[in-house]
One Martini backbone bead per residue (centre of mass of N, CA, C, O) as a GRO file, in nm:
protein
   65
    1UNK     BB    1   4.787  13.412   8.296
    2UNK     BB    2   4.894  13.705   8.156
    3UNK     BB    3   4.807  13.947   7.936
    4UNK     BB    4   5.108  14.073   7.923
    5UNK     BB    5   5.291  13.922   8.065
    6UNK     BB    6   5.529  13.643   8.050
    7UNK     BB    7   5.581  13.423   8.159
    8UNK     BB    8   5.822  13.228   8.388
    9UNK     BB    9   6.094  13.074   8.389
   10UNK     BB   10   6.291  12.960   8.639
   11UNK     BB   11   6.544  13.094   8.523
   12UNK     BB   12   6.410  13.377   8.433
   13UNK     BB   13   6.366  13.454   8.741
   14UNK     BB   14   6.669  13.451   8.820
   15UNK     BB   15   6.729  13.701   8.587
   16UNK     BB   16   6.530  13.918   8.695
   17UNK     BB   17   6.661  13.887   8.998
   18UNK     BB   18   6.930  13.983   8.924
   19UNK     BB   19   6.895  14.251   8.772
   20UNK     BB   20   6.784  14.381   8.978
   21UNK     BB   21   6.989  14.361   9.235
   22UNK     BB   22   7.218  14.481   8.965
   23UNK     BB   23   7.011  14.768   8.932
   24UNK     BB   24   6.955  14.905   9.212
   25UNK     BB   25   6.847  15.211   9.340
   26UNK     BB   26   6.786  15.450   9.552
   27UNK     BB   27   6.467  15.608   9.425
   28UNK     BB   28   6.402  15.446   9.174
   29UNK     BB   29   6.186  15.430   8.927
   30UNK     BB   30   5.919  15.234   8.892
   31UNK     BB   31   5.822  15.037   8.580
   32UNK     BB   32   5.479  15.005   8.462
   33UNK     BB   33   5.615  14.794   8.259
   34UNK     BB   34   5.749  14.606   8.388
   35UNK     BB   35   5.759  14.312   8.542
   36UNK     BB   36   5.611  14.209   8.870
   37UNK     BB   37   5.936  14.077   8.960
   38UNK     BB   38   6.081  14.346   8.934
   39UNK     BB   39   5.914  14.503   9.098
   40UNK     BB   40   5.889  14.391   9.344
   41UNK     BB   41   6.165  14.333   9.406
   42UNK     BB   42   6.225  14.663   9.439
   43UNK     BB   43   6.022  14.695   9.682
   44UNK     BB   44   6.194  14.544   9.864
   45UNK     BB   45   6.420  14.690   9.874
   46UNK     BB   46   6.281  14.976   9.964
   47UNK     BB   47   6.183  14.887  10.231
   48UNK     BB   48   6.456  14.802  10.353
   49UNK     BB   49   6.598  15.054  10.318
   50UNK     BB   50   6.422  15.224  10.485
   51UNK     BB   51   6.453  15.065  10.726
   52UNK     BB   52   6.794  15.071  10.728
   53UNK     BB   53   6.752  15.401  10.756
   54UNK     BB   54   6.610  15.460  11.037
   55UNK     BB   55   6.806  15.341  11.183
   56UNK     BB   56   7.091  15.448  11.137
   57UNK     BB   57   6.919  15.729  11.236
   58UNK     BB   58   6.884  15.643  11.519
   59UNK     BB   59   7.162  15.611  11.607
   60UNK     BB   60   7.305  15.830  11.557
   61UNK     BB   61   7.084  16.024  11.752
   62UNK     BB   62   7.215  15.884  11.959
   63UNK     BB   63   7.550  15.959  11.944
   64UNK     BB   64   7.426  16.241  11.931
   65UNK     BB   65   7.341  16.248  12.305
   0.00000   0.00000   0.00000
């Protein structure tokens, strides 16, 4: 059980990762007080996304060679 944040029924953590989906934008500051499943998904969307960015640019960079 977490000291701060409340357990999530598995609906709840549907609902937790829906909102964050759906609201999540690159560069976004992650509020260090909001939920850890939150942060989490947030986190991972930052990682794919800075990956998603580096192939993009290195695509782009082999096209204009």
């Amino acid at each position: 059980m977490s000291l701060i944040w409340k357990d999530l029924t598995p609906e709840q953590e549907k609902d937790f990762v829906k909102w964050a989906l759906d609201n999540w934008k690159p560069g976004a500051q992650i509020d260090p007080s909001w939920h850890p499943l939150l942060r989490n998904t947030w986190g991972k969307l930052d990682a794919a996304f800075s990956i998603a960015k580096r192939q993009i640019m290195a695509d782009y960079q082999e096209v204009q060679e």
